[in-house]
ChimeraX commands (.cxc) that place a marker at each C-alpha (Angstrom):
marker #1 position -26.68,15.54,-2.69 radius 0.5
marker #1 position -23.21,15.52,-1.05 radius 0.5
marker #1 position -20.90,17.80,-3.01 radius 0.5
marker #1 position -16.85,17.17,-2.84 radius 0.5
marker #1 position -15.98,20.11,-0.95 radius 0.5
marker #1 position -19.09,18.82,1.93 radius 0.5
marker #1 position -16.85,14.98,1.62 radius 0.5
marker #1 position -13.41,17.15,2.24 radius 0.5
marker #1 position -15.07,18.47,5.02 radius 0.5
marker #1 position -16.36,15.52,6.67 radius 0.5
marker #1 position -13.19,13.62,6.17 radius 0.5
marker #1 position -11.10,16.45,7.79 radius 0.5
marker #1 position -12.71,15.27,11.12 radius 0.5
marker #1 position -11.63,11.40,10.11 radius 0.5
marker #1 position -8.40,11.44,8.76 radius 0.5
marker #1 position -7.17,9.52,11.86 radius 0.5
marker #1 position -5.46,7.76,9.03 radius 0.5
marker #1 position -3.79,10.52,7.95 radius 0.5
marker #1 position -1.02,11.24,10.71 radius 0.5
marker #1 position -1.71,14.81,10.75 radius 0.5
marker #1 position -1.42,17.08,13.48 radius 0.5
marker #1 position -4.77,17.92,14.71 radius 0.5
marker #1 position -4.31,21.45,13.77 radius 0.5
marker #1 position -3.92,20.93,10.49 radius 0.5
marker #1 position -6.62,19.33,10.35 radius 0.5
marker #1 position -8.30,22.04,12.34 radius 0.5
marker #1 position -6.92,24.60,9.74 radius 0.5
marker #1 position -7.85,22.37,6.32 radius 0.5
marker #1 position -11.74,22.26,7.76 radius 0.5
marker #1 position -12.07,25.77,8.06 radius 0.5
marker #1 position -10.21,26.80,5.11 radius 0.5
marker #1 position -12.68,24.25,2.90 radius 0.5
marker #1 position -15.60,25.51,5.02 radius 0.5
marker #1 position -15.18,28.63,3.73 radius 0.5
marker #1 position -14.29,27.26,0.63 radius 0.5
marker #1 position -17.93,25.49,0.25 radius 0.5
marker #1 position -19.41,29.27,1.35 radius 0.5
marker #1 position -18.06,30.89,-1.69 radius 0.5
marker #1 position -18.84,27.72,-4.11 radius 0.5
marker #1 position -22.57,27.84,-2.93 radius 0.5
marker #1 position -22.69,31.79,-3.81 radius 0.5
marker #1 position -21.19,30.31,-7.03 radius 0.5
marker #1 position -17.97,32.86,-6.27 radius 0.5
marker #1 position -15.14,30.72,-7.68 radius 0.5
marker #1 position -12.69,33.34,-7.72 radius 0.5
marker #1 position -12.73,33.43,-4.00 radius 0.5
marker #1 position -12.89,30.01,-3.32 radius 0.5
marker #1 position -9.76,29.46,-5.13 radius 0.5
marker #1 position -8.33,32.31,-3.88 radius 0.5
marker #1 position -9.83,30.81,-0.44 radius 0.5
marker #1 position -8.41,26.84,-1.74 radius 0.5
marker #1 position -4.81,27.99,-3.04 radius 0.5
marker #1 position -3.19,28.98,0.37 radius 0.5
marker #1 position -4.26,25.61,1.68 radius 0.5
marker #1 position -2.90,23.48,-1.25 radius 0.5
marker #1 position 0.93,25.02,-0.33 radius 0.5
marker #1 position 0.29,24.56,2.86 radius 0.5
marker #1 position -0.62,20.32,2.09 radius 0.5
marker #1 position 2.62,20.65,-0.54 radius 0.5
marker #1 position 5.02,22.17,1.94 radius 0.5
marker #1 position 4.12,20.54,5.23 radius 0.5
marker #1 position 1.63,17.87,5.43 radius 0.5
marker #1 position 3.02,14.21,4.98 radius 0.5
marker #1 position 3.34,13.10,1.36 radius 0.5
marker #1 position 1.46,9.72,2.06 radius 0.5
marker #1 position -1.59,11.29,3.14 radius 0.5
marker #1 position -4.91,10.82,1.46 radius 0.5
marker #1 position -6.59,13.86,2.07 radius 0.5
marker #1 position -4.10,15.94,0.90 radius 0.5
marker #1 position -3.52,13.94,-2.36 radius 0.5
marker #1 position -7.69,14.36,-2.54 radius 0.5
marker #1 position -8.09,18.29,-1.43 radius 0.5
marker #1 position -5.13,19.39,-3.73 radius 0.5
marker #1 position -7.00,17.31,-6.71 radius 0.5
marker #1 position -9.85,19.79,-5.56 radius 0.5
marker #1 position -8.02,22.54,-6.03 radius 0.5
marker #1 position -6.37,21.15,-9.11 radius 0.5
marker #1 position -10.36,20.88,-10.99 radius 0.5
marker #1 position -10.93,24.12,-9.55 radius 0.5
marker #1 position -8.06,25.86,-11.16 radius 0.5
marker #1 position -9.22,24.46,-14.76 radius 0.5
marker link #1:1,2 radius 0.2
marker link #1:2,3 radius 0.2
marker link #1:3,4 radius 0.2
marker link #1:4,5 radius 0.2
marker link #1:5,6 radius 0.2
marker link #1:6,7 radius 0.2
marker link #1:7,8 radius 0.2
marker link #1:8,9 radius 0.2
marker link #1:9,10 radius 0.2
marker link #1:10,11 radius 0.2
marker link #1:11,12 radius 0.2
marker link #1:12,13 radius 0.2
marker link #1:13,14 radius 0.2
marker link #1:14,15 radius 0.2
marker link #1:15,16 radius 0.2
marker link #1:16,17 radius 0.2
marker link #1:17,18 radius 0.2
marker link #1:18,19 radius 0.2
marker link #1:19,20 radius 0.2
marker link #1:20,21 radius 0.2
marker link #1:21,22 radius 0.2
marker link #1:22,23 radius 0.2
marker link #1:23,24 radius 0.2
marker link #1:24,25 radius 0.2
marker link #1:25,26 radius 0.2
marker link #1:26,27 radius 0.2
marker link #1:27,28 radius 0.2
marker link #1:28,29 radius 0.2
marker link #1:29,30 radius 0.2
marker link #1:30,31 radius 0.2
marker link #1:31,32 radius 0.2
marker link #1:32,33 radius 0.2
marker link #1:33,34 radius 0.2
marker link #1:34,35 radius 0.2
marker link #1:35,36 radius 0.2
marker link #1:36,37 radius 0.2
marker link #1:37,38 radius 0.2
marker link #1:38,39 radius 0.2
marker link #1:39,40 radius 0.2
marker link #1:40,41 radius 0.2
marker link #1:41,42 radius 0.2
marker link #1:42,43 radius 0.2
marker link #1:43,44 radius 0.2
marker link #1:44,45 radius 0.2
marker link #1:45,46 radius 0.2
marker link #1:46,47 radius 0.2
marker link #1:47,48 radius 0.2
marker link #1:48,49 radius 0.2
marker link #1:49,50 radius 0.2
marker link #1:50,51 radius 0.2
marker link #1:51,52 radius 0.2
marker link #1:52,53 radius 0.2
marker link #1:53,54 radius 0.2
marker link #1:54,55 radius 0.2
marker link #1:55,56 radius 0.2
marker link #1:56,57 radius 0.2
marker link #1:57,58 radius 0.2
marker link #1:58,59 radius 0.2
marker link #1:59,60 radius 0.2
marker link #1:60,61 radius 0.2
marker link #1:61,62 radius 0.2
marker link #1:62,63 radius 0.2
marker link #1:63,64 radius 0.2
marker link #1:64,65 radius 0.2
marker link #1:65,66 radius 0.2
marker link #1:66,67 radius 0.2
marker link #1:67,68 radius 0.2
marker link #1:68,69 radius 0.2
marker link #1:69,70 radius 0.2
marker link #1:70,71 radius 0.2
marker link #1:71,72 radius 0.2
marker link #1:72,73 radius 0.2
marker link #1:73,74 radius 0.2
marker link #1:74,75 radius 0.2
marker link #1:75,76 radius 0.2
marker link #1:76,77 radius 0.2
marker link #1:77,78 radius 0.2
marker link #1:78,79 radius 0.2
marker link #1:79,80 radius 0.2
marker link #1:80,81 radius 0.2
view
């Protein structure tokens, strides 16, 4: 079973569609790599302490049209809850 954060991931290395620079892309793989790490040791403190730097980055820099940011920071939206 695919979880959301292993989707994330996978579409961090397609989101040709997405404009974004390729280190951002870079930087939003990691960032939910490690992300996934601390959800599989069921940490979710850390991965939303992991998840929350990366949703100001989307909000601040990344291009308002894109659909991977709209998708991770609805991640990191759930998580919060």
């Amino acid at each position: 079973m695919t979880t959301t954060l292993e989707r994330l991931i996978q579409r961090t290395a397609d989101a040709a569609d997405d404009d974004l620079a390729p280190g951002a892309r870079a930087d939003a793989r990691r960032t939910l790599t490690a992300a996934l790490e601390a959800h599989v040791r069921d940490d979710h403190e850390a991965e939303a302490a992991l998840l929350a730097p990366l949703a100001r980055r989307i909000s601040d820099s990344w291009p308002h049209t894109s659909a991977l940011g709209r998708d991770v920071l609805g991640y990191v939206q759930a998580v919060r809850r």
